[in-house]
C-alpha positions as CSV (number, residue, x, y, z in Angstrom):
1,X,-15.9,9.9,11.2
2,X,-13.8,13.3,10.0
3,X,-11.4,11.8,7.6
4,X,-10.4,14.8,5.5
5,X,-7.1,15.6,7.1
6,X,-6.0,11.9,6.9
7,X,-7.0,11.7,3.4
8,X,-4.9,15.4,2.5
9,X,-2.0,13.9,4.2
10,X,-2.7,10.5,2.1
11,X,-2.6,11.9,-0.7
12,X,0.4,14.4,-0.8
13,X,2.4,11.3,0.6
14,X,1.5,9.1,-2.4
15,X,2.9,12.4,-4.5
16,X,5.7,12.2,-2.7
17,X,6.8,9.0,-3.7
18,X,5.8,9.1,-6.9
19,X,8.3,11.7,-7.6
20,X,11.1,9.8,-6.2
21,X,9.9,6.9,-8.1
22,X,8.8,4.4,-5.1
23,X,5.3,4.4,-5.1
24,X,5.5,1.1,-3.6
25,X,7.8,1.9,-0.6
26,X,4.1,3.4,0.6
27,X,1.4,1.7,2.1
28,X,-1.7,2.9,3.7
29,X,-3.7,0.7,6.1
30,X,-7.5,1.6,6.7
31,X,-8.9,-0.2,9.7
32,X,-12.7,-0.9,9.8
33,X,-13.2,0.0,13.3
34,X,-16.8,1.1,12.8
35,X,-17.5,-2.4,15.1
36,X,-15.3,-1.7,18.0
37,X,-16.4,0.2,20.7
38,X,-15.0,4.0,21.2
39,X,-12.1,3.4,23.8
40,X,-11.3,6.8,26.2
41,X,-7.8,8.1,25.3
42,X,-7.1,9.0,28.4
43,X,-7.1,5.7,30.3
44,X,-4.5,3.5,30.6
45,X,-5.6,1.0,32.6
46,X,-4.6,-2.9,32.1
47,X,-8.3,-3.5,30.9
48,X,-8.0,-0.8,28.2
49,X,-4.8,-1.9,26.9
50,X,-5.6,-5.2,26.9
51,X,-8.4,-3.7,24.3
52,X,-6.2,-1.9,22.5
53,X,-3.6,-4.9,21.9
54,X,-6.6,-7.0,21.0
55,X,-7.6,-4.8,18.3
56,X,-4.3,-4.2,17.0
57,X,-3.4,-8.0,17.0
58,X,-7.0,-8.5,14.8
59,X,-6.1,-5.8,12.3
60,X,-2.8,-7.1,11.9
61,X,-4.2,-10.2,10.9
62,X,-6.2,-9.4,8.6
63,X,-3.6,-7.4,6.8
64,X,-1.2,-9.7,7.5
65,X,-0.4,-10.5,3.6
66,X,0.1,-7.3,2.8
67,X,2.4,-6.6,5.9
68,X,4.2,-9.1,4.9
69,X,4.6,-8.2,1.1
70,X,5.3,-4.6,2.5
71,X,8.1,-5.9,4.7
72,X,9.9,-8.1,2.3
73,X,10.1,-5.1,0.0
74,X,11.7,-3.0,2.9
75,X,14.4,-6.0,3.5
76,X,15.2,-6.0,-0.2
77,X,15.9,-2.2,-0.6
C-alpha cells in the first residue's frame, strides 16, 4: 500500500505540535486492514455500509484505550 503521502503529512503534523508544545494533543491511528477485503468506494449500498461500520466499530475497539486516554486529555484542556 502507497503510504508516503500519509507518512509526509504525519510527520510535519507531529512538528507542528511540537512547536506549540502539545505533542500529546496528536494522535495517529494505523489500522491493520491488510485482512479486510478491498470495499469499492463508490457503492453505497446498505450491505457495504454495513461493512464499513463493522470495520470501524472493530478498530475502535481495539484502540479503544487509547481513544479513551486521547479524549480525557481533550476534556481537560
Amino acid at each position: 500500500m502507497m503510504t508516503g503521502v500519509a507518512e509526509t503529512v504525519n510527520y510535519q503534523i507531529i512538528q507542528i505540535y511540537d512547536a506549540i508544545e502539545r505533542p500529546n494533543q496528536y494522535l495517529r491511528i494505523i489500522p491493520d486492514l491488510s485482512h479486510e477485503k478491498p470495499l469499492p468506494v463508490d457503492d453505497a449500498s446498505e450491505e457495504k455500509i454495513s461493512e464499513l461500520q463493522r470495520i470501524g466499530n472493530e478498530q475502535a475497539s481495539k484502540y479503544n484505550e487509547q481513544l479513551d486516554k486521547f479524549i480525557d486529555l481533550l476534556l481537560a484542556e
